[in-house]
C-alpha positions in Angstrom: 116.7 126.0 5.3 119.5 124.7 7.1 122.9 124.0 5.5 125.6 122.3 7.1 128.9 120.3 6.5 129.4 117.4 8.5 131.6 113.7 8.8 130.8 110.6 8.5 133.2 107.9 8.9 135.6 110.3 7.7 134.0 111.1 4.7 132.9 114.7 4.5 129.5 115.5 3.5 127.9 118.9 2.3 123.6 119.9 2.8 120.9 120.5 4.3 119.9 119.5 8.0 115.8 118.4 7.4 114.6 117.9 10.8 116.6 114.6 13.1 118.5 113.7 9.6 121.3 115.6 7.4 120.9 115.3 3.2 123.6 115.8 0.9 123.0 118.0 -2.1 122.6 116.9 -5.4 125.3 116.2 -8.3 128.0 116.6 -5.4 127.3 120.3 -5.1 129.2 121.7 -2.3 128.4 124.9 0.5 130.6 126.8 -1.6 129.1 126.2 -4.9 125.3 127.0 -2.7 126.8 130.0 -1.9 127.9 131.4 -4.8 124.4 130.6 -6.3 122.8 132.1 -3.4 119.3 131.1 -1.9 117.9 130.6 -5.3 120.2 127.9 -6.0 119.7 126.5 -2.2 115.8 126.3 -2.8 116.3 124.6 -6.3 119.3 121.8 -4.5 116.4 121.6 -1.7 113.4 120.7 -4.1 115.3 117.7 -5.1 115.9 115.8 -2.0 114.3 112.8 -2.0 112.0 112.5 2.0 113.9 109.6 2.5 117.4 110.5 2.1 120.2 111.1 4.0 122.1 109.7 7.3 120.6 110.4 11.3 121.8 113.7 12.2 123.0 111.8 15.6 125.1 109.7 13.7 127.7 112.1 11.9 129.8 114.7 13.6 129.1 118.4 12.6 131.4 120.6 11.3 132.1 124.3 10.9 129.2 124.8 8.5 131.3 126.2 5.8 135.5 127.3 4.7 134.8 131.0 4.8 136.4 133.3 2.1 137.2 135.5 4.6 136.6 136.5 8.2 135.6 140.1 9.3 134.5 140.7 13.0 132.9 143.8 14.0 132.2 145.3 17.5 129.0 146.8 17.0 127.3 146.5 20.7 128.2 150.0 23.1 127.4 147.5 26.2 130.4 145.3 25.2 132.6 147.9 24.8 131.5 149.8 27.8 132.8 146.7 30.2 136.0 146.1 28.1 137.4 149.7 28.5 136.5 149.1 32.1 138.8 146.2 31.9 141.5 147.2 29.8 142.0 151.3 30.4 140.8 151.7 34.2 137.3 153.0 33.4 134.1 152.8 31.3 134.8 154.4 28.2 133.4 154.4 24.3 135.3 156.4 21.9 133.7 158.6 20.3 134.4 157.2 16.6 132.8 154.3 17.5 129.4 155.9 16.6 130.8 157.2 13.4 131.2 153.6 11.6 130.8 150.2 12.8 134.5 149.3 13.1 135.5 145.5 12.2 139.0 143.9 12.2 139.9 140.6 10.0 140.6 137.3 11.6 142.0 133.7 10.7 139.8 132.3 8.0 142.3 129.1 8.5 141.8 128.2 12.2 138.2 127.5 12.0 136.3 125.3 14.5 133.1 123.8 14.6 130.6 122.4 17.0 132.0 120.4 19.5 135.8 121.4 18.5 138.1 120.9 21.3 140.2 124.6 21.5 144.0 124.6 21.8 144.4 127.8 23.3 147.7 130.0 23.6 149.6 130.0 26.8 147.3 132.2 29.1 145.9 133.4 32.4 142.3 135.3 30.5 141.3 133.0 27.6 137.9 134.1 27.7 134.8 133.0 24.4 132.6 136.0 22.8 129.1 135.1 21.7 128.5 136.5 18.5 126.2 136.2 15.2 128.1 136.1 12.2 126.0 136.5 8.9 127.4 134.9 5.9 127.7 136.2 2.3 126.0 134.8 -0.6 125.7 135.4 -4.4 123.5 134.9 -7.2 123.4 132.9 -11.1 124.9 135.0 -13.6 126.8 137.2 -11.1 130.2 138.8 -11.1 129.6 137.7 -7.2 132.2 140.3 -6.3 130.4 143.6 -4.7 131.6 146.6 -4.0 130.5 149.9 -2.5 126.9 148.4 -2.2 123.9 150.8 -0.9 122.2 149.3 2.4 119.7 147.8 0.3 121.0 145.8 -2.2 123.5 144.6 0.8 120.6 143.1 2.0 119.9 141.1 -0.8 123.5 139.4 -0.7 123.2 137.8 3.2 122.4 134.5 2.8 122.5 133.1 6.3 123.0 133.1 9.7 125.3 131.3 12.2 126.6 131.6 15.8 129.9 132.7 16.2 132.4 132.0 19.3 135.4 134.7 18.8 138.0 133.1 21.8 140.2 135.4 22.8 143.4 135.6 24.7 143.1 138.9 26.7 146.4 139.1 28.2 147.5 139.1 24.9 145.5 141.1 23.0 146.1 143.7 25.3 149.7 143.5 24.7 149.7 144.0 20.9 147.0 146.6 20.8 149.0 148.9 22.7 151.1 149.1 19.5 147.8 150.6 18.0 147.2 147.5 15.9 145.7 143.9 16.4 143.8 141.8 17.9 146.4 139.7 16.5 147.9 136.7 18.0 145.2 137.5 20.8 142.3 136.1 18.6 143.6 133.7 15.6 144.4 130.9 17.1 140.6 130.0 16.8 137.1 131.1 15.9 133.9 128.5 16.1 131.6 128.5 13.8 127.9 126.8 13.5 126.0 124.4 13.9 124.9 125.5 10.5 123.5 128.2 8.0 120.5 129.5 8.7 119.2 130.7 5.5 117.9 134.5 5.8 114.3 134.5 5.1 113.7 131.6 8.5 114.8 134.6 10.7 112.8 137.3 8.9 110.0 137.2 11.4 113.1 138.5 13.7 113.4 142.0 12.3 112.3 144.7 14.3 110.3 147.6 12.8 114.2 149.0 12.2 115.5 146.3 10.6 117.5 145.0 13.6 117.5 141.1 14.2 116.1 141.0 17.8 116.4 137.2 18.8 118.1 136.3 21.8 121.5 134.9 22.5 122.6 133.7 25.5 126.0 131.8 26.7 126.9 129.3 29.2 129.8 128.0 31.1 129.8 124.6 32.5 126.1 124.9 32.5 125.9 128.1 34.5 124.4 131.1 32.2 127.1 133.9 32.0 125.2 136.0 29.5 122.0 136.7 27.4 121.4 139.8 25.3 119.1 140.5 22.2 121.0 140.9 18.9 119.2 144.0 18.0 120.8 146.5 20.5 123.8 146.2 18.4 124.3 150.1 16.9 123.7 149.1 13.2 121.6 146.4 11.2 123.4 143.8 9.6 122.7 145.3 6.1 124.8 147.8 7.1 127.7 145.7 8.2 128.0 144.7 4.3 127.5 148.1 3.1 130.2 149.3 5.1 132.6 146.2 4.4 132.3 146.9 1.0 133.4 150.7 1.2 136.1 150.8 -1.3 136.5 147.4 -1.3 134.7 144.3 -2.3 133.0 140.9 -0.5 131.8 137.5 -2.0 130.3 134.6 -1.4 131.5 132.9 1.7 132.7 135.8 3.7 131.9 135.4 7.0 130.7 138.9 8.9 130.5 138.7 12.6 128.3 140.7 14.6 130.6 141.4 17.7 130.3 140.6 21.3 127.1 141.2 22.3 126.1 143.1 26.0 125.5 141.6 29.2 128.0 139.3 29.6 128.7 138.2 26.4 132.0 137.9 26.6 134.2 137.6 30.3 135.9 140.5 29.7 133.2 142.9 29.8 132.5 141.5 33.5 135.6 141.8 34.7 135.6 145.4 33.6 132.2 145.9 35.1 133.5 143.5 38.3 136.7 145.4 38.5 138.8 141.6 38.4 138.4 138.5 36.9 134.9 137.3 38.3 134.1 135.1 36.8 137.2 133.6 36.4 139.5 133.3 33.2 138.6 129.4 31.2 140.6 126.6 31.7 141.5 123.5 30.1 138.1 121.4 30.8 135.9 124.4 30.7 132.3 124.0 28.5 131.2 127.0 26.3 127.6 126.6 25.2 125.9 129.2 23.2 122.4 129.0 22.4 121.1 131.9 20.1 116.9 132.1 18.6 116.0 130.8 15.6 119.5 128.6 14.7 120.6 127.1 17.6 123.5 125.9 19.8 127.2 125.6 19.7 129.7 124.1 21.7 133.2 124.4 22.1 135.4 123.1 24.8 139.2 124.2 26.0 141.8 121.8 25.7 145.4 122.2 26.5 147.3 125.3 25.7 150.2 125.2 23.2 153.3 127.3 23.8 154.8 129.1 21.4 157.9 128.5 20.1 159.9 131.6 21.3 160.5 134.8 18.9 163.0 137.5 20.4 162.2 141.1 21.2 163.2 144.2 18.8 166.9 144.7 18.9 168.2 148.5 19.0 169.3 149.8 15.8 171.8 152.0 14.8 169.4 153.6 12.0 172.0 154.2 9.4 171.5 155.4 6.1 174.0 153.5 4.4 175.7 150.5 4.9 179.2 150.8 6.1 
């Protein structure tokens, strides 16, 4: 199944995409409450659409597919990091923690894009797009639908989908902040993509390796010209695992939003300009096309518009560190 969110007219609508048509759910059931049901509910929404229902999928504008709970992003491919080090510290470089745990950061769950979103980027010279996967949580009837420190396998059981995932990034800044041992930050939130829909779980089951890892194949364009293609599996951990580890001491629910991390081979600029030692290809700029086509869901599009500077915040002032006020 394919589950989507879309406009019409500027109504929004909430279902499934059946072939060259989109269908909204039944009783005005949202993605949301879908997900919180999890693919049983899906299947039972699905058996009651009527074959002649619903509006021309060419006729209604997409949108990000659903309002995630939360946004975790992981970087869980060695290639990626390989040509970002390059980039960012002078030479090829994976730390060795990396292979203990498959590290993640949180992003904006409020600056959301979907297919065909124009970006507003930051002011900067290295905007740059990283093609991703992003699975997306689900739950179940009868459920707490809050899990935490789940085993590999029943994480498993809680991914309901699939989507593609453009992380944009401004590296100039990013680079900036993370110096101060913390971020991305203000590098990355200004806007993530999302779509063109949900992919429910079980259509990309014929995917899975003899490991477990999802080996379709991603690649990224940029004004028509490929800049990257990579399988998903030679990430360094199954998506399974991704959940488990999220929910360590902690908890996810329905409509978190997990991504996979920039995959290798180009799936992100930065990783060439490490590997090119400058920025070949160049940085995007307002005009520029990202296209992302990925196996088994499909393609999103996102496209940069005019930056937006920021209104100005002034550096640390020195402190006299007293102790008491005088």
């Amino acid at each position: 199944m394919r589950i989507a969110r879309w406009d019409h007219r500027g109504v929004v609508g909430e279902g499934f995409v059946i072939g060259a048509r989109v269908v909204s759910f039944p009783d005005g059931l949202t993605v949301a409450d879908v997900l919180a049901g999890g693919v049983d509910a899906a299947r039972a929404a699905f058996a009651r659409v009527g074959e002649d229902a619903g509006q021309a999928l060419a006729d209604v504008r997409l949108l990000a597919p659903l309002v995630p709970a939360s946004v975790r992003d992981f970087v869980a491919f060695e290639e990626h990091v390989e040509g970002v080090s390059a980039g960012v510290e002078g030479k090829s470089h994976v730390a060795e923690e990396w292979y203990q745990a498959p590290t993640f950061y949180f992003t904006n769950p409020h600056t959301i894009l979907g297919p065909g979103d124009v970006l507003h980027p930051p002011v900067t010279d290295r905007l740059d797009f990283e093609l991703e996967v992003a699975l997306i949580v689900g739950g179940s009837a009868g459920s707490t639908n809050r899990w935490s420190d789940l085993t590999v396998e029943d994480a498993r059981d809680v991914i309901f989908g699939y989507t593609i995932m453009n992380d944009w990034s401004a590296r100039d800044l990013q680079g900036r902040e993370m110096k101060v041992r913390l971020g991305p930050a203000k590098g990355k939130d200004f806007g993530t993509a999302l779509g063109p829909w949900i992919v429910t779980a079980d259509e990309l089951e014929p995917f899975l390796d003899a490991d477990g890892f999802l080996a379709i194949r991603a690649e990224v364009y940029v004004n028509g010209d490929r800049v990257g293609e990579d399988l998903v599996s030679n990430a360094g951990w199954p998506f399974p695992e991704f959940v488990a580890y999220a929910s360590r001491n902690s908890c996810v629910v329905p409509g978190d939003v997990l991504g996979s991390g920039t995959v290798g081979n180009g799936g992100c600029l930065g990783e060439l300009w490490g590997r090119n030692g400058g920025l070949t290809p160049a940085p995007l700029r307002e005009g520029d096309e990202v296209r992302m086509v990925v196996e088994g869901i499909g393609e999103l599009t996102g496209t940069v518009g005019t930056a937006v500077a920021a209104a100005p915040v002034p550096p640390a002032r020195p402190r006299p560190r007293l102790r008491r006020r005088p």
